[in-house]
C-alpha atoms as one frame of an Amber mdcrd trajectory, in Angstrom:
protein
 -32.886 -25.170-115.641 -36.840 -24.865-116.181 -39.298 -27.347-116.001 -41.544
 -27.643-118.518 -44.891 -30.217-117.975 -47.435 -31.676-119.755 -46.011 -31.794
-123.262 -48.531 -33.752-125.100 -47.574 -35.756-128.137 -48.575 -38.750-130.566
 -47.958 -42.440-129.069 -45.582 -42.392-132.670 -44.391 -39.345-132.883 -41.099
 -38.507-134.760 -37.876 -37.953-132.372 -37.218 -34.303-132.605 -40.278 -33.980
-131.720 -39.989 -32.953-128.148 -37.211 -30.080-129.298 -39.880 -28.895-131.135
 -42.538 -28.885-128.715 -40.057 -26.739-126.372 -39.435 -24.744-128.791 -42.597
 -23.957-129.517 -43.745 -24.061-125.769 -41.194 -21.188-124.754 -41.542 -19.150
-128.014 -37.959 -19.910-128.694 -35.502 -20.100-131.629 -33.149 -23.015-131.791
 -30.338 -21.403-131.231 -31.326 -20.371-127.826 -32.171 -23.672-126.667 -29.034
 -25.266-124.997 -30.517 -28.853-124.447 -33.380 -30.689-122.563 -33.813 -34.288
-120.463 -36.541 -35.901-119.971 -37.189 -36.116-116.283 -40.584 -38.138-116.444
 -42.508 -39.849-119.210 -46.076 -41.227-119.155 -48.724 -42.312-121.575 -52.459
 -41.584-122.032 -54.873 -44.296-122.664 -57.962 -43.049-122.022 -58.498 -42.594
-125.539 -57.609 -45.897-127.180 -57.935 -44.369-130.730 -55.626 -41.600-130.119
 -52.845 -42.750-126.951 -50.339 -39.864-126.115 -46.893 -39.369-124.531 -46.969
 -36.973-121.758 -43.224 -35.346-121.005 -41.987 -33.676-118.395 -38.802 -31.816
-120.074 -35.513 -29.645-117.871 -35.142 -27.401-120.407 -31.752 -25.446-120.368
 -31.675 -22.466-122.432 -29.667 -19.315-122.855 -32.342 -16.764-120.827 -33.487
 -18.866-118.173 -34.921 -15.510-115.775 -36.103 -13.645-119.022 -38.600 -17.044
-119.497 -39.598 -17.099-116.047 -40.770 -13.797-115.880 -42.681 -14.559-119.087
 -44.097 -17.357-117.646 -44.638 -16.284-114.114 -48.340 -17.032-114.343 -48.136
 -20.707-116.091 -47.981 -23.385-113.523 -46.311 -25.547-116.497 -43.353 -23.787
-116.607 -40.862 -23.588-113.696 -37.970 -23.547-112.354 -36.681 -27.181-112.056
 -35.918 -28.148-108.587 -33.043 -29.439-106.999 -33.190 -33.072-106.096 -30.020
 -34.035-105.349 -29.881 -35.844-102.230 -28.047 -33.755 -99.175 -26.572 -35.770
 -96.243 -27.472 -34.527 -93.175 -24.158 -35.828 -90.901 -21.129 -37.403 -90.638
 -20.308 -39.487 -88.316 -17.438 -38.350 -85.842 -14.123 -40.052 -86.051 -14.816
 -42.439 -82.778 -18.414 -43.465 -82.360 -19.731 -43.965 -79.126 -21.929 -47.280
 -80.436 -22.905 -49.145 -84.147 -26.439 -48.644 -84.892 -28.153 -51.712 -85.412
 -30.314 -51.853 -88.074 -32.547 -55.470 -88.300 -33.519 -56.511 -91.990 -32.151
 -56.024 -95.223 -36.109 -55.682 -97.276 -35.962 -52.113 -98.692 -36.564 -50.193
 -95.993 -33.697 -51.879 -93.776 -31.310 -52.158 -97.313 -31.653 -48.174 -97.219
 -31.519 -47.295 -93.597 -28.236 -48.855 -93.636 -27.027 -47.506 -97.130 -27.214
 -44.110 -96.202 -26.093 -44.918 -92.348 -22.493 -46.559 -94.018 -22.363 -43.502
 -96.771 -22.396 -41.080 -93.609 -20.080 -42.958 -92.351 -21.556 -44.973 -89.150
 -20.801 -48.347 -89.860 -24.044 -50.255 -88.923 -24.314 -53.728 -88.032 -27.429
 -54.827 -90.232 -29.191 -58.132 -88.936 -30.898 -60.776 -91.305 -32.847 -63.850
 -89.683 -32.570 -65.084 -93.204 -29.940 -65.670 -96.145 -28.019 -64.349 -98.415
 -30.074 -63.870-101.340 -28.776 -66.405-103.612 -29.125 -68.931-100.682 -32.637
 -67.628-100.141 -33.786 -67.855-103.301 -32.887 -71.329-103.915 -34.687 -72.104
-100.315 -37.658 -70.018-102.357 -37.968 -72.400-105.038 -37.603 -75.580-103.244
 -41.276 -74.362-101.890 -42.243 -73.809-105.773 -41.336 -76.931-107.389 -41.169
 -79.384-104.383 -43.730 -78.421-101.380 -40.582 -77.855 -99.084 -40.781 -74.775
 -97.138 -38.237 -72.946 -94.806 -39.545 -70.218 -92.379 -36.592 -68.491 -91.887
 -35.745 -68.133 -96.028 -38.474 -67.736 -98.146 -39.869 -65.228-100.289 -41.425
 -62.868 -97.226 -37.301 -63.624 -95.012 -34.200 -63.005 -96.246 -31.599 -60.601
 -97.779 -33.865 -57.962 -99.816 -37.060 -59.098 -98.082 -40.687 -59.014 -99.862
 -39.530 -56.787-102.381 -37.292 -59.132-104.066 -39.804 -61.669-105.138 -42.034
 -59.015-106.919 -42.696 -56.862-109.619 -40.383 -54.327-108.833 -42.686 -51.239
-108.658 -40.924 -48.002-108.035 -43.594 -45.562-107.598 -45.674 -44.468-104.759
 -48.083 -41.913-103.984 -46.425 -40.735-100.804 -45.675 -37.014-100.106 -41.718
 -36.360-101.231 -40.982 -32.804-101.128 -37.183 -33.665-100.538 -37.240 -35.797
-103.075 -36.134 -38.771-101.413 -37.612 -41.127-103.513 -35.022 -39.740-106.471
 -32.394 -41.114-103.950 -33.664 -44.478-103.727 -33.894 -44.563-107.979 -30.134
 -43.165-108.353 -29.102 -45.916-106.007 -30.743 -48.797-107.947 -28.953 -47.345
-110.684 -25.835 -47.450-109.403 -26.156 -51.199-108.751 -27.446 -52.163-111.966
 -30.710 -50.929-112.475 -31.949 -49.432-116.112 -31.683 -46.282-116.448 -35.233
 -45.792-117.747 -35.974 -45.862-114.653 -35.028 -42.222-113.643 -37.734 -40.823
-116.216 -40.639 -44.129-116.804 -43.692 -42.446-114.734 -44.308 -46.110-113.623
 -40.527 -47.547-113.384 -40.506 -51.453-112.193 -37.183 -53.258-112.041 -38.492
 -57.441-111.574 -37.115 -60.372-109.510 -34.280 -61.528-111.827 -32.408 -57.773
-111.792 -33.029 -56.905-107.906 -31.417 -60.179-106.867 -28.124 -58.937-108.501
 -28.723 -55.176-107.229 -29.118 -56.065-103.348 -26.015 -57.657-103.721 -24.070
 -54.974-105.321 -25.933 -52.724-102.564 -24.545 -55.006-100.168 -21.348 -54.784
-101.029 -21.425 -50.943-101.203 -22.318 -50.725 -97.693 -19.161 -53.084 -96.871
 -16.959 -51.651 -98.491 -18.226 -48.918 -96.268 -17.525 -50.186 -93.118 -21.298
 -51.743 -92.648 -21.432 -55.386 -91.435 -24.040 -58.055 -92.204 -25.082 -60.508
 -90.321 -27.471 -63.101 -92.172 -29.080 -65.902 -90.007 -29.361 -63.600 -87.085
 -32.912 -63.437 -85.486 -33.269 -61.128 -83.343 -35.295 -63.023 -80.473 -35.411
 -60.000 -77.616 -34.694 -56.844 -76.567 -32.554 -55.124 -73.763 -34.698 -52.645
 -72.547 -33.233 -50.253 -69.101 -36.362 -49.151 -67.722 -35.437 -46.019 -65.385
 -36.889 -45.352 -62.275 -39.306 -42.720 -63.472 -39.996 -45.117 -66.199 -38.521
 -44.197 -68.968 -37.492 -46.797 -70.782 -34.313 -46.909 -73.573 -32.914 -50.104
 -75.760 -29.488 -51.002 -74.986 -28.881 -53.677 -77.539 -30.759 -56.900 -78.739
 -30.922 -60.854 -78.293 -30.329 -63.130 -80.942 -32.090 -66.359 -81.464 -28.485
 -68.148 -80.867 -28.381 -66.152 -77.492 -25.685 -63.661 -78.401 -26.246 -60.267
 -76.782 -25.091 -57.214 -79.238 -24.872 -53.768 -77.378 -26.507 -50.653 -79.154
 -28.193 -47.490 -78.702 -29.623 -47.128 -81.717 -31.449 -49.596 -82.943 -33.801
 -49.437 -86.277 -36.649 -51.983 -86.265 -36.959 -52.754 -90.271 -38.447 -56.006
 -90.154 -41.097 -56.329 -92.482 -45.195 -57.375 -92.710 -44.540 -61.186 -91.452
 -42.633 -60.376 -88.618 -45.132 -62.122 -86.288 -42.837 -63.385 -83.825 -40.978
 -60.158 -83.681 -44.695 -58.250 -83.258 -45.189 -60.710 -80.314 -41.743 -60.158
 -78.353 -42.355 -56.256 -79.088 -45.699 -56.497 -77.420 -44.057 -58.532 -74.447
 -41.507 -56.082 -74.109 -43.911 -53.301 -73.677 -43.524 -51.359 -76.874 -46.206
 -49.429 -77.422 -47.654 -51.214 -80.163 -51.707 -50.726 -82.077 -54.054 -52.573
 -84.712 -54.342 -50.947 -87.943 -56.353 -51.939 -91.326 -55.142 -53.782 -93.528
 -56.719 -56.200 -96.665 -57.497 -59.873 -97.410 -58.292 -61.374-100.729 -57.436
 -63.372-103.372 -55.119 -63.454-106.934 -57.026 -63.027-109.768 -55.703 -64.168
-113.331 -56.556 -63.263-116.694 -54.627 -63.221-120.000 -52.246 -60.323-120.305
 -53.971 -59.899-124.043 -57.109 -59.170-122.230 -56.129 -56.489-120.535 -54.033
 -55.360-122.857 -56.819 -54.871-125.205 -58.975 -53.471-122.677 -56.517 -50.519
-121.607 -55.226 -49.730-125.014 -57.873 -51.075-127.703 -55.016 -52.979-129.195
 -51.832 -54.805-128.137 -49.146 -51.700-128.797 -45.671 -53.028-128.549 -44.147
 -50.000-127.305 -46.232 -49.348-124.463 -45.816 -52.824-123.142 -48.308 -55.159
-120.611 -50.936 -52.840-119.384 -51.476 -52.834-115.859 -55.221 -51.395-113.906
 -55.960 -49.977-111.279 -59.986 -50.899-110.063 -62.332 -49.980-106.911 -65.940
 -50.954-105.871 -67.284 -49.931-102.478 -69.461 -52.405-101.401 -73.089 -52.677
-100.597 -71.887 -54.320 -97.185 -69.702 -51.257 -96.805 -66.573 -53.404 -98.195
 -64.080 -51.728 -99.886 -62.358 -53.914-102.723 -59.923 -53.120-105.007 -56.943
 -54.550-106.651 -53.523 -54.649-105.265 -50.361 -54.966-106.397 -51.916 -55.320
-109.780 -48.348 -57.308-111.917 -48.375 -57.226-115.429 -46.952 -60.477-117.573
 -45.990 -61.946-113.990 -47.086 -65.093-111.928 -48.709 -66.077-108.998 -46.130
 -66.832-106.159 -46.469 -68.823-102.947 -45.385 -66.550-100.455 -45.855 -68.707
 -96.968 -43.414 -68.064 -94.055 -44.936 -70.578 -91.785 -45.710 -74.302 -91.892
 -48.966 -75.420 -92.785 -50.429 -72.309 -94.509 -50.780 -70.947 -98.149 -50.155
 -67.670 -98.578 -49.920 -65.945-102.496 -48.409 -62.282-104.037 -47.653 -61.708
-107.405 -44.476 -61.481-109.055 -42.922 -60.251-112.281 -39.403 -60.096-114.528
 -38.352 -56.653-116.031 -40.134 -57.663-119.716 -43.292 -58.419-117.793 -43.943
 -61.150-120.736 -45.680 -64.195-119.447 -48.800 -65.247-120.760 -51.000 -64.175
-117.513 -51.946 -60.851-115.755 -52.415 -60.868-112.051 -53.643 -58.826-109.011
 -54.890 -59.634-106.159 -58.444 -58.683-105.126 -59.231 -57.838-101.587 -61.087
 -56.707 -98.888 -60.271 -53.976 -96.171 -61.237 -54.865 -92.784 -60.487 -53.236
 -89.817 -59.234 -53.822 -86.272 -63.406 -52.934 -85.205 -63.084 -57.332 -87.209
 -60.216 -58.437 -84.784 -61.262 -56.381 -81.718 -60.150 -59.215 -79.354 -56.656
 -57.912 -78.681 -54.139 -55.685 -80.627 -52.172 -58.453 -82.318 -55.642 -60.006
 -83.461 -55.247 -59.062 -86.908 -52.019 -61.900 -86.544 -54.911 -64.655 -85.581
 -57.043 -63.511 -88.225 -54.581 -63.751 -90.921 -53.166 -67.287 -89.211 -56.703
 -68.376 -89.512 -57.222 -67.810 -93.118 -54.048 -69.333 -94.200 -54.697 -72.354
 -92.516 -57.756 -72.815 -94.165 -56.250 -72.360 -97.614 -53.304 -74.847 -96.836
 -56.088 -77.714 -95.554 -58.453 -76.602 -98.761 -55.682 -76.783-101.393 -54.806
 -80.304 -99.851 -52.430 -79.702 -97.195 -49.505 -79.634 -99.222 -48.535 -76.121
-100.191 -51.005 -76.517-103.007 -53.644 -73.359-103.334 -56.884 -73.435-103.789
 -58.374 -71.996-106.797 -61.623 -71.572-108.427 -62.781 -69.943-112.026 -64.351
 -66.989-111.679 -67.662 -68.379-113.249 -68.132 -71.310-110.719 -67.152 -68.374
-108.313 -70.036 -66.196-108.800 -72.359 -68.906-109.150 -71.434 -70.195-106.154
 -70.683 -73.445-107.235 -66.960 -75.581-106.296 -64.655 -75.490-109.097 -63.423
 -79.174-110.133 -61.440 -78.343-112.793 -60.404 -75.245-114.549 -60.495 -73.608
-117.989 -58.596 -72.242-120.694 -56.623 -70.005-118.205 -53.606 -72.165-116.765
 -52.941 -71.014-113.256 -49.389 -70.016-112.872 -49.252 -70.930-108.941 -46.303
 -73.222-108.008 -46.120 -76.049-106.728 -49.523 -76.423-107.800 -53.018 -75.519
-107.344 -56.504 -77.873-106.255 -60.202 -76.960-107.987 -62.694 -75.922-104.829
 -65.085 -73.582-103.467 -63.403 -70.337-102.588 -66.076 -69.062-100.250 -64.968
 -71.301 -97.476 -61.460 -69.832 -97.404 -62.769 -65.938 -96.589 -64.794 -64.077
 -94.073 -68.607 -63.989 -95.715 -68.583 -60.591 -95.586 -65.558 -60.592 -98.039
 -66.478 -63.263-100.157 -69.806 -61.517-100.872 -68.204 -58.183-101.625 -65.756
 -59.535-104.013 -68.614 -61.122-105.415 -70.486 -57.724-106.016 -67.207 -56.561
-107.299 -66.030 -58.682-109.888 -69.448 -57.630-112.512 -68.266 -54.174-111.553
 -64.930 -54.539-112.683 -65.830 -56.522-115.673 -68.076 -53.014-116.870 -64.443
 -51.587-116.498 -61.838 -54.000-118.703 -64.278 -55.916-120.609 -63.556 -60.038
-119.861 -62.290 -59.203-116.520 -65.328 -61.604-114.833 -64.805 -64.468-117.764
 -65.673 -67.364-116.534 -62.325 -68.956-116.906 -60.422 -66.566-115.240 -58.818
 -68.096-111.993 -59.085 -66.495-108.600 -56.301 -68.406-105.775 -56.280 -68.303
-102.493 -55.248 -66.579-100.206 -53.694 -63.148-100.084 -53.432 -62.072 -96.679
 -50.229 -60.170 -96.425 -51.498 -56.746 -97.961 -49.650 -54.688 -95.501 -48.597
 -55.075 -91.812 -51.632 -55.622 -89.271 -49.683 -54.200 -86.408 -48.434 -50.383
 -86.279 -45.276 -49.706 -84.001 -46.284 -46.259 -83.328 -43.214 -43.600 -82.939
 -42.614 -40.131 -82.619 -42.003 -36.853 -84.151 -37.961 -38.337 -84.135 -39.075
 -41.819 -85.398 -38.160 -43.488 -81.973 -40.695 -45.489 -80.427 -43.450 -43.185
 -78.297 -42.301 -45.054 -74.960 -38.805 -46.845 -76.075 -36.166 -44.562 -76.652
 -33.512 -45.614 -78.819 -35.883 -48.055 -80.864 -36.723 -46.936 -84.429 -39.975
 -48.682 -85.795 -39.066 -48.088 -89.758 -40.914 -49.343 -92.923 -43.629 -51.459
 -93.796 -43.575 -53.904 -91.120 -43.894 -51.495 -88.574 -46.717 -50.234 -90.671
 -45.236 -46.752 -91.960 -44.663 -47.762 -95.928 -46.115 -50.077 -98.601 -44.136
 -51.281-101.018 -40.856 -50.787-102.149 -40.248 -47.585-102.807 -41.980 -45.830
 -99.633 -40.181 -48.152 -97.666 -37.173 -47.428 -99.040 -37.661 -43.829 -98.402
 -38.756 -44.645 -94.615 -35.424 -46.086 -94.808 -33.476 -43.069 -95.257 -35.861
 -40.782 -92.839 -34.959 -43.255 -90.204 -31.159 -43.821 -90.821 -30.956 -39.258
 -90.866 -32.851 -39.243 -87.543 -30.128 -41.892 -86.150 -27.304 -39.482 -86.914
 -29.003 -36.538 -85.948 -29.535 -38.003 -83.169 -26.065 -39.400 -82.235 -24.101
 -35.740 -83.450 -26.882 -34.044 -81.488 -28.693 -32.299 -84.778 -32.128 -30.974
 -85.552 -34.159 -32.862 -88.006 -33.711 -32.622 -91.926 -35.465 -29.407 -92.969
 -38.089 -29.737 -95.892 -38.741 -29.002 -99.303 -37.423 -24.952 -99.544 -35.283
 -25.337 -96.709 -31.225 -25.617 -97.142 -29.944 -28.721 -94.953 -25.886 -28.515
 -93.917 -24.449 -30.344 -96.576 -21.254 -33.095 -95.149 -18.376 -34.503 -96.872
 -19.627 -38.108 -96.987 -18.059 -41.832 -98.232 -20.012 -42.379-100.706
């Protein structure tokens, strides 16, 4: 099979019209071509008056080596790889203990996927519900003010992920094609199958609800066992007398004690009381960057216009991607940019406001959303190494008390904004933040030095999509859970540096962002558990042939 890349057509074009292009790519004659896929499709927009597909084609013809030695030289023709996904073990008949794995967000949903498919029946932990359960606890915040900490949109089966836009791309290094796993999977439980070839694939809230439970019943059916409404309050660490240290099993918030040797730590960005028993324990824990801000809203016709000089219905909402440095030496850019989505109150602890965007699969609500925010570093929070924690706390609490202490966020049009004037009512853009959102002055619920850089920013980024700083567009307060501001630091085996045993996997542990990375960190974590149980080396990269096992799949 060869891979053929960068095949350039029309936005419209005709649909033989990638046979032809191969044809006419490889020299060929049609009766030498046995048939193609399309393994990846983009588009171009940078020319609004002429946007093009871009393919990448497996071509499958009848003198596969004769084409590669005519091609030897073009790095546009290839041989297609092989991205099949190769377990690494199976687990022996009697297994000395269950790995634990605690969370079920992408990276933990993953971690134990691949652990039941190899056949080591983990135990996987949730502090929160089931995700029906969960996501009728989520919208008792959204339409009445009534919050639960332990189910909500950051806790709970399929973590963050769930209430979001879906995205399954990532610009993480993949050369065993891992992330290809994580798409076949969704697949399996119900995803589209556009998904496989979409450069840009994103799935929505309504469709992963049904998937993580299909997943979940996979992994059952495999001999995995969840657990929901299981914190995991401590754990049982032997310390020896030379002082190394090993996990042998965990603490639940009920006071159960579960034995394990194995334990992978998959509990997501809001994991603060976990990041404060880890610290207690002695894990080697550190402060890392991460990004505060706010959600920005315009309508999705704006940008649509903007990216592709006219709404095109088959190319769907357009999304952006923007980035100012600073004058104050701020980075800000936009984040988890959804398009045709809604603004989402995303609090996990009483009395503070915390937002994220969210999105269905036909991304087609009226507004466009991203947030925009602010790096800062742990050189901000220097005070101690869960600072970043404080500083986030902080933050929160001021939006909660600004938006009128009752889950209500504060808001602001972009206008009053920049002329640093309060807000008291808004505009033609209706904010789509439930349970509701209160007119104010934005400036008192960031760090100065952010506000002013976002402030520098926003002209910038109106330069870039035209109407992006209209003065009606609505900016809410405040996004603060970017990524995790703790990093659980492990090893060349993924086991914590000083903890053996203990497997600090995903985002909350500050190793992925977003769904699919995590995912993937998922499945690096659940192979170095079963290497390390049979006793194996490491998977082997991209070139490399791992042993291939007879798995349940």
């Amino acid at each position: 099979m060869l891979r053929l890349t960068e095949i350039k057509l029309p936005l419209d074009h005709p649909l033989d019209a990638p046979k032809t292009a191969i044809l006419k790519r490889l020299r060929l004659s049609p009766g030498d071509l046995v048939g193609f896929t399309v393994f990846k499709r983009a588009f171009d927009a940078r020319k609004k008056s002429a946007i093009a597909t871009i393919y990448t084609l497996d071509v499958e013809t009848r003198n596969e080596a004769f084409l590669l030695s005519q091609f030897k030289n073009d790095p546009h023709v290839k041989l297609a790889p092989d991205m099949d996904y190769k377990f690494v073990a199976k687990a022996p008949e009697r297994l000395p203990s269950r790995p634990l794995v605690i969370g079920t967000g992408p990276c933990g949903l993953f971690a134990g996927l691949v652990l039941a498919q190899m056949g080591f029946r983990p135990i996987i932990l949730e502090r929160g519900k089931l995700v029906r359960e969960r996501t009728t606890d989520t919208w008792a915040l959204w339409r009445r003010s009534e919050l639960n900490p332990e189910s909500n949109v950051q806790f709970g089966e399929g973590g963050a992920g769930t209430f979001s836009d879906g995205k399954l791309y990532s610009q993480i290094k993949d050369p065993r094609y891992l992330g290809r796993k994580v798409l076949v999977e969704f697949v399996k439980a119900g995803a589209p199958e556009e998904i496989l070839s979409e450069a840009k694939p994103h799935i929505g809230t309504f469709r992963l609800v049904a998937m993580v439970e299909k997943m979940r019943a996979t992994i059952e059916e495999l001999g995995g066992e969840y657990r929901f409404q299981s914190r995991v309050d401590d754990l049982e660490i032997e310390t020896a007398p030379d002082g190394a240290r090993r996990v042998r099993g965990v603490v639940l918030a009920n006071g159960k004690h579960i034995a394990a040797e194995h334990v992978i730590l998959a509990v997501g960005h809001s994991a603060r009381d976990t990041f404060h028993m880890l610290h207690k324990r002695g894990v080697d824990v550190e402060a890392k960057p991460f990004s505060i801000g706010f959600r920005i809203e315009h309508p999705q016709s704006l940008i649509d216009c903007a990216r592709f000089g006219k709404s095109i219905k088959q190319l769907g909402a357009a999304d952006y991607k923007l980035v100012h440095h600073a004058s104050n030496g701020r980075d800000v850019y936009s984040f988890c940019m959804c398009p045709g989505g809604t603004v989402v109150a995303a609090a996990s602890e009483e009395g503070r406001v915390v937002t994220n965007g969210m999105s269905q699969y036909s991304r087609n609500e009226r507004n466009a959303n991203a947030g925009i925010v602010v790096g800062i570093t742990p050189a901000d929070y220097p005070e101690h190494v869960l600072a970043g924690i404080d500083l986030q706390r902080k933050w929160e609490q001021r939006a909660f008390v600004t938006g009128g202490s009752n889950y209500h966020a504060p808001a602001q049009r972009v206008g009053d904004f920049l002329a640093g004037k309060a807000s008291t009512s808004l505009g033609s853009i209706v904010p789509s933040y439930r349970p509701g959102v209160t007119p104010t002055d934005l400036s008192q619920c960031l760090p100065d030095f952010a506000i002013a850089a976002i402030r520098e920013a926003l002209p910038v980024f109106d330069r870039q999509i035209a109407g992006f700083a209209m003065d009606d567009a609505v900016l809410t307060g405040v996004e603060t859970r970017t990524s995790s501001p703790i990093r659980i630091r492990r090893d060349a085996s993924y086991q914590s540096v000083n903890t053996v045993g203990l497997y600090p996997a995903g985002e909350g542990a500050g190793f992925a962002g977003g769904i699919l990375s995590a995912a993937v960190d998922g499945i690096k974590v659940a192979e170095a558990v079963a290497c390390n149980v049979l006793g194996l080396p490491l998977p082997a990269g991209r070139g490399e042939r791992a042993p291939q096992f007879e798995v349940l799949v």
